[in-house]
RODO-2510 file (C-alpha; in nm, 4 decimals, decimal comma):
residues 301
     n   res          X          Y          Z
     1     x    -0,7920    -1,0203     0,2382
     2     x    -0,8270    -1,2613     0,5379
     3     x    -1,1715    -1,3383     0,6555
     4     x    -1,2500    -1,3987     1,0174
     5     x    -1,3101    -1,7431     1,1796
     6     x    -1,2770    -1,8253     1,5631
     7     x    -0,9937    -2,0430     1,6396
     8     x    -0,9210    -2,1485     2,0024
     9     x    -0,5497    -2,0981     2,0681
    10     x    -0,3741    -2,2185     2,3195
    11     x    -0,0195    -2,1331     2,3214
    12     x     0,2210    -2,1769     2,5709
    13     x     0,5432    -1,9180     2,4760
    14     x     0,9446    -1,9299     2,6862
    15     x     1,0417    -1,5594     2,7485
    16     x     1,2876    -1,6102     2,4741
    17     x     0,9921    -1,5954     2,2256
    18     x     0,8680    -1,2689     2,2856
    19     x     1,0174    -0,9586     2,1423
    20     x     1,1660    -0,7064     2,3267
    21     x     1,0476    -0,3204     2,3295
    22     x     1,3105    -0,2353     2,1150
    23     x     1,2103    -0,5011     1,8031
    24     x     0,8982    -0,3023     1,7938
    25     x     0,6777    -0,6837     1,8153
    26     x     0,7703    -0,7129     1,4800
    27     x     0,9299    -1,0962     1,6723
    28     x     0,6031    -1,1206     1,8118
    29     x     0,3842    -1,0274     1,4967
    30     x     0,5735    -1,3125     1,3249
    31     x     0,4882    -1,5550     1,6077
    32     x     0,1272    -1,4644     1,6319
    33     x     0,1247    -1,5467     1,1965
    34     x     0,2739    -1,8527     1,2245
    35     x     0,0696    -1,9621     1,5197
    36     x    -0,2227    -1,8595     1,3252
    37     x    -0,1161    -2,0105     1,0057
    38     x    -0,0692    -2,3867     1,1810
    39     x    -0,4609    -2,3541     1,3252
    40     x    -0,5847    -2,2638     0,9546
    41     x    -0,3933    -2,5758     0,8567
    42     x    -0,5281    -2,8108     1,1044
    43     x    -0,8602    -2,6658     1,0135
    44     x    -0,8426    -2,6418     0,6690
    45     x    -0,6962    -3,0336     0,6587
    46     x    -1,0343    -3,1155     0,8300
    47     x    -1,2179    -2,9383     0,4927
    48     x    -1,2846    -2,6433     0,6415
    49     x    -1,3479    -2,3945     0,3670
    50     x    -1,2915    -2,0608     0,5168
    51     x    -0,9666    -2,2085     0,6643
    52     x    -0,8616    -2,3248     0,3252
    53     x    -0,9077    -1,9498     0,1369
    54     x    -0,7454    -1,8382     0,4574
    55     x    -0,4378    -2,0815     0,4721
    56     x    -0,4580    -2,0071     0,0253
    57     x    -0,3981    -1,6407     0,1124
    58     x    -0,1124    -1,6941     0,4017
    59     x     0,0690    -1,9258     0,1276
    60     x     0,0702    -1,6354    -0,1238
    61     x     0,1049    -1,3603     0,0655
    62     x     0,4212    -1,5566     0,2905
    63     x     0,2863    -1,4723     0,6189
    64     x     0,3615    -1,7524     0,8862
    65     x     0,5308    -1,9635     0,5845
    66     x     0,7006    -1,9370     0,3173
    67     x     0,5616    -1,7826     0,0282
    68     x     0,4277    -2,0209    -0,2170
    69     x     0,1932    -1,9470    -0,4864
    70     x     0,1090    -2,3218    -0,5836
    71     x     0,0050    -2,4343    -0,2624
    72     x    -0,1442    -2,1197    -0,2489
    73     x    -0,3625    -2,2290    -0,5352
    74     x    -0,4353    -2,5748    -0,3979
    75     x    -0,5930    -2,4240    -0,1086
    76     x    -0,7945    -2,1759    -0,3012
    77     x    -0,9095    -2,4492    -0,5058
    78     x    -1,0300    -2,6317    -0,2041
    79     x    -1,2179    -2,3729    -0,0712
    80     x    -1,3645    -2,2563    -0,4557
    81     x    -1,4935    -2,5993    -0,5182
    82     x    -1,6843    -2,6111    -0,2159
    83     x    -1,8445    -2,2435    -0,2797
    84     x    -1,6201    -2,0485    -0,1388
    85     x    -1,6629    -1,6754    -0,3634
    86     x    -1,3737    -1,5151    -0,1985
    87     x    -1,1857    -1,8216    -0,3212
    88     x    -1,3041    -1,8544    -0,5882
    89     x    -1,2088    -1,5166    -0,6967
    90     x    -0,8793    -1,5301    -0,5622
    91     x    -0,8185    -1,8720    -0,7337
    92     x    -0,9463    -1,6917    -1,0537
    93     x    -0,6759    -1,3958    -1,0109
    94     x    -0,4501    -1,6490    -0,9717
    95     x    -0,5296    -1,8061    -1,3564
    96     x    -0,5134    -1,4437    -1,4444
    97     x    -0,1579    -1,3531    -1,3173
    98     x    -0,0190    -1,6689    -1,4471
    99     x     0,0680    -1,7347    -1,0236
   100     x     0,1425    -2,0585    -0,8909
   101     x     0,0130    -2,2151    -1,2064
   102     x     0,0179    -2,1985    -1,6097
   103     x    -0,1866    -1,8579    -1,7223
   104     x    -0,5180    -2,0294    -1,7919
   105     x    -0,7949    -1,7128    -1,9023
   106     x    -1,0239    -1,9338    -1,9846
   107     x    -1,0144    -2,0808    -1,6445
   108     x    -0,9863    -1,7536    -1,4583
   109     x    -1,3412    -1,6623    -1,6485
   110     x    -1,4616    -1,9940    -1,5519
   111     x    -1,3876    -1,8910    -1,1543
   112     x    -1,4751    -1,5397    -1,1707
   113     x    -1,8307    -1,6547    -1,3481
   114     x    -1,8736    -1,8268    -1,0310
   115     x    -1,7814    -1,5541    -0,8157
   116     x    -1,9576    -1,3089    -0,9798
   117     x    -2,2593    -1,4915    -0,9744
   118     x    -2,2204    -1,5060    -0,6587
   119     x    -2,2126    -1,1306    -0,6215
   120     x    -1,8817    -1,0913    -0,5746
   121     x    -1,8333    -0,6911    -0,7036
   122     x    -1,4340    -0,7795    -0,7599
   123     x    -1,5042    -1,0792    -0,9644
   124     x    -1,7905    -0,9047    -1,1405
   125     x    -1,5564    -0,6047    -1,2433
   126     x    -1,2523    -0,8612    -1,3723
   127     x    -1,5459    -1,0872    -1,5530
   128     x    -1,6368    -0,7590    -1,7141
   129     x    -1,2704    -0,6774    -1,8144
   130     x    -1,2150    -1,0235    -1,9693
   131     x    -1,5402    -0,9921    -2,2264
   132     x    -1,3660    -0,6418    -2,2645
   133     x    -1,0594    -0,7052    -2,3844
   134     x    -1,1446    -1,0265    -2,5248
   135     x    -0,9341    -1,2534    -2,2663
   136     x    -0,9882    -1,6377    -2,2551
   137     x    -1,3374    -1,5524    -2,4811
   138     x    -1,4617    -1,3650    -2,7832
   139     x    -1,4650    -1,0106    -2,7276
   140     x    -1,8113    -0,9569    -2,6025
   141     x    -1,9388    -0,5873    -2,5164
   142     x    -2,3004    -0,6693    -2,4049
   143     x    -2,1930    -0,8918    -2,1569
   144     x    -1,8946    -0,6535    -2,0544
   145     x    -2,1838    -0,4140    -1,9684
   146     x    -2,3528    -0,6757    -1,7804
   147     x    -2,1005    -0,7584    -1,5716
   148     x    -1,9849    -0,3647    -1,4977
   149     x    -2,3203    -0,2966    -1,4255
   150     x    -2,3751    -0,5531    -1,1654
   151     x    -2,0010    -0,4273    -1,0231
   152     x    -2,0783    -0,0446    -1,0418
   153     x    -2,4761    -0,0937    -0,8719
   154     x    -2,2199    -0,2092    -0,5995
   155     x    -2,0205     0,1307    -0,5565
   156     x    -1,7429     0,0032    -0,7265
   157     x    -1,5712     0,2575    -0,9047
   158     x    -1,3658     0,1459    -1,2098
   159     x    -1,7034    -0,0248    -1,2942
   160     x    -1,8650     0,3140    -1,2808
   161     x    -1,5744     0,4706    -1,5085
   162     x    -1,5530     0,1715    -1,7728
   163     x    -1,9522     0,1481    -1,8162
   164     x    -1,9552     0,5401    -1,8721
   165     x    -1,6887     0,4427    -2,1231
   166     x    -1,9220     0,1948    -2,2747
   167     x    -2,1762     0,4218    -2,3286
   168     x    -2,0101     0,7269    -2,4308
   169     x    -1,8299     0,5174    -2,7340
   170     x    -2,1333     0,3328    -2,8077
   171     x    -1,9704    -0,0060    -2,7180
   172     x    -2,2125    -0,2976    -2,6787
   173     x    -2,5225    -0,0640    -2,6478
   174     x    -2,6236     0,2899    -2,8160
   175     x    -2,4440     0,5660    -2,7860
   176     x    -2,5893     0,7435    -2,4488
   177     x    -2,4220     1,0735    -2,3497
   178     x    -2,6456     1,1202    -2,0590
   179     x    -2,5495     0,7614    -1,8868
   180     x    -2,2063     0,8208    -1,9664
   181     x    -2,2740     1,1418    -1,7408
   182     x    -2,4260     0,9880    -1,4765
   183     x    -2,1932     0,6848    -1,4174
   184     x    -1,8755     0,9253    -1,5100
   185     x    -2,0627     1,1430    -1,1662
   186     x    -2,0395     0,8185    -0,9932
   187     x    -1,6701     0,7585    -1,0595
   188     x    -1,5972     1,1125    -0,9930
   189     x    -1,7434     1,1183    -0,6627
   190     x    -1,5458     0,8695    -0,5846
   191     x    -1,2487     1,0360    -0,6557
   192     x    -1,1189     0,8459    -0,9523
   193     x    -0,9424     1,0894    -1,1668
   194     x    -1,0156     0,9693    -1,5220
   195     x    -1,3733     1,0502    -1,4380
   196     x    -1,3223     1,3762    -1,3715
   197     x    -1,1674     1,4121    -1,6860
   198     x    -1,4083     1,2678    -1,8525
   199     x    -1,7339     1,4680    -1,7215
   200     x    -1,5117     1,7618    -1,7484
   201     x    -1,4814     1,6742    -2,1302
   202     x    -1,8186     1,6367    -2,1852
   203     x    -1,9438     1,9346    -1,9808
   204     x    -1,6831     2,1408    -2,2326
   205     x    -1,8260     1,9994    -2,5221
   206     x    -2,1965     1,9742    -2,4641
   207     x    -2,2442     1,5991    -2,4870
   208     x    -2,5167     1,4296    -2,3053
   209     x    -2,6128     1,8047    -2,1254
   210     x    -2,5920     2,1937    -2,1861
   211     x    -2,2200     2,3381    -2,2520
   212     x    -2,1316     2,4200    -1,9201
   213     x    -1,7503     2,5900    -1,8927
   214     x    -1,7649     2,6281    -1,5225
   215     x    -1,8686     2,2221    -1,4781
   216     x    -1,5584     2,1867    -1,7127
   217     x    -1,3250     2,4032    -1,4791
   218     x    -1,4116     2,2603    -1,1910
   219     x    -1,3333     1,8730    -1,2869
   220     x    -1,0915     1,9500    -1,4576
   221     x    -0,9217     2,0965    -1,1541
   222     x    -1,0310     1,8219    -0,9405
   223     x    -0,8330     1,5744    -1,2253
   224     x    -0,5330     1,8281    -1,2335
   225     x    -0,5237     1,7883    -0,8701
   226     x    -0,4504     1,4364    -0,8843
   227     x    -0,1441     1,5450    -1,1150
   228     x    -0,2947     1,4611    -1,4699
   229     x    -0,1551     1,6303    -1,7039
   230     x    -0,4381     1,6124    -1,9387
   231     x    -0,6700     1,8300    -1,7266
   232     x    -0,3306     2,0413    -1,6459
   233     x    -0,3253     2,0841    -2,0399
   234     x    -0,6871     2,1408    -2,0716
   235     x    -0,7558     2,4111    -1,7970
   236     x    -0,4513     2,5821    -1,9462
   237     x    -0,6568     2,6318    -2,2673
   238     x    -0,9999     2,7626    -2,0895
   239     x    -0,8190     3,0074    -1,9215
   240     x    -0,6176     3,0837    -2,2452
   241     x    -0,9331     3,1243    -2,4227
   242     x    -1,1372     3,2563    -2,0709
   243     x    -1,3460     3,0164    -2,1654
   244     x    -1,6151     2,9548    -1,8349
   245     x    -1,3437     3,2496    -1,6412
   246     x    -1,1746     3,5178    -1,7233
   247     x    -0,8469     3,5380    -1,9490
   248     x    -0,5581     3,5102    -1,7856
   249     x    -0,2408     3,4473    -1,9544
   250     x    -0,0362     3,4120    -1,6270
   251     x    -0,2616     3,0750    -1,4868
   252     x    -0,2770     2,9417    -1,8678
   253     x     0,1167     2,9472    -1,8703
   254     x     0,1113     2,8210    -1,5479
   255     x    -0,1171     2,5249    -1,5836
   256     x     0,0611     2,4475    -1,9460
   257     x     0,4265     2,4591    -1,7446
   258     x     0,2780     2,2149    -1,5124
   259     x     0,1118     1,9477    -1,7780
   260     x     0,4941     1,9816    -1,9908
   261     x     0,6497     1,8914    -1,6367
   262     x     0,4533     1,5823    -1,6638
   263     x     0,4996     1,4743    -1,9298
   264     x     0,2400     1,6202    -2,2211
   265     x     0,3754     1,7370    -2,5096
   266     x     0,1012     1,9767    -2,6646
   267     x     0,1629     2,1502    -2,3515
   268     x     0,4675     2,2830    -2,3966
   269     x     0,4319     2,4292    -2,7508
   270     x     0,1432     2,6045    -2,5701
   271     x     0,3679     2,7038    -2,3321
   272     x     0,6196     2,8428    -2,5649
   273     x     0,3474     2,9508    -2,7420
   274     x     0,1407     3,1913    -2,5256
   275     x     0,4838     3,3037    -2,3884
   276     x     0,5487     3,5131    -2,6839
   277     x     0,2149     3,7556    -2,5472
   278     x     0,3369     3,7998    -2,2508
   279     x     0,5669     3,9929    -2,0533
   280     x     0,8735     3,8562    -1,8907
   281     x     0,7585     3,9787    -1,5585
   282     x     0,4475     3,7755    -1,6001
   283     x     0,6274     3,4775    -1,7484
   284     x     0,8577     3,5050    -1,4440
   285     x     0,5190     3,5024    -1,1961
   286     x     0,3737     3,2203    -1,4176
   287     x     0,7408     3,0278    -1,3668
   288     x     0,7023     3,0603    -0,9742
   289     x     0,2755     2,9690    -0,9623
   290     x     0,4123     2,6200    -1,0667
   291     x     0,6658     2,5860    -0,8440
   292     x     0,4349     2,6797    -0,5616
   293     x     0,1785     2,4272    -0,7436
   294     x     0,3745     2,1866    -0,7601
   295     x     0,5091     2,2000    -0,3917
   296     x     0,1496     2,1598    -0,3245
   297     x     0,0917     1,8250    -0,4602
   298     x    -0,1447     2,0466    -0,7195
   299     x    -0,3690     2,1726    -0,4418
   300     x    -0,5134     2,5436    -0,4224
   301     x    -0,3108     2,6127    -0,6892
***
């Protein structure tokens, strides 16, 4: 991500510079980048430190240069020591990747702490993922639900998912079904497909509120939509067992075709399973619901 800062340009171009209709300005595009990448320099030479994260992010990302990840992270150091939380972030992705210097997780932490402190939701969610996993520190749960809580008060929605993880495993705080619900609802709303899986899991089991088969069904379809095969597999099994609709052999086998397709295993011994109840007329209709599905993209289906 660039961030905005007024530059006055004055550039004088022949009419061999400019592209023609035909080159689509792609010619011109690259002009404008490189124009814009030697007033970032200028600026960024004079300590600038919006230019610096700016002229950082043209280095890695190769637009109006060449790309090059260590003078990438020069400039993003520039502009982190002097504040800079975009930077600073950046520079800390940077330590993460292993780009344009050694892999360093201990100094990534060090630059997302001061990202994240300075409310940075990115650098808040990574910070969070290091005491998670244990990266560059001691494994450290409490402060991995710090850190996702700050990120997911923010909207951000793998913070919403991992936090509902956190408390529906018990992981650096009591097991709390009803959190887990409510930040799994955040996720989900969001459209991130795990989540629906998720509150669709605990809606079919009861945890955290009432059994509800018909909360299950529907995010589970909203997961299967997204083409995972786990909800496929699952919403096979509630309408094998009509379990919040009614039975229906002919969606079950369609929905357990579609989660094999993809990949899941238990799915097709159900498959193969509930295929010896039925009859090969509705095996055949089964057969061509998943084709249909999956012309779809798993929609209406």
């Amino acid at each position: 991500m660039l961030k905005t800062i007024v530059i006055l340009i004055i550039s004088f171009f022949s009419v061999n510079s400019f592209a023609t209709v035909n080159d689509n300005n792609s010619a011109f595009e690259e002009i404008d980048h490189q124009t814009t990448f030697r007033q970032y320099k200028i600026l960024a030479e004079q300590g600038d430190a919006l230019a610096q994260y700016n002229l950082g992010a043209f280095y890695r990302d190769g637009q109006g240069t060449a790309q090059d990840y260590e003078t990438a992270v020069t400039w993003f150091r520039r502009a982190a020591e002097q504040g800079d939380s975009d930077a600073q972030y950046n520079l800390a992705l940077m330590y993460d990747a292993g780009r344009g210097t050694v892999q360093d997780y201990k100094s990534a932490i060090r630059w997302y702490t001061k990202a994240a402190k300075q409310g940075d939701s990115d650098a808040q969610y990574s910070l969070a993922l290091m005491y998670d996993e244990g990266q560059g520190t001691a494994r450290n749960y409490k402060a991995a639900i710090r850190w996702y809580t700050k990120a997911a008060e923010q909207g951000f929605a793998k913070a919403h998912y991992n936090l509902a993880l956190m408390y529906d495993e018990g992981q650096g705080t009591n097991q709390d079904y009803k959190a887990a619900i409510r930040w799994y609802t955040k996720a989900a709303e969001q459209g991130f497909a795990k989540a629906h899986y998720n509150l669709a899991l605990m809606y079919d089991k009861g945890h955290g509120t009432a059994q509800d088969y018909h909360a299950a069904i529907r995010w589970y379809i909203k997961a299967a939509e997204q083409g995972f095969a786990k909800a496929q597999l699952n919403l096979g099994v509630m309408y094998f067992k009509g379990k919040g609709t009614v039975q229906n052999f002919v969606e079950a086998h369609m929905w357990f075709n579609i989660a094999a397709a993809n990949g899941h295993a238990n799915a097709q011994k159900n498959r193969d399973t509930i295929q010896k109840r039925m009859t090969s007329a509705d095996i055949s209709k089964a057969q061509n619901l998943a084709k249909q599905c999956v012309i779809k993209d798993f929609k209406d289906c």
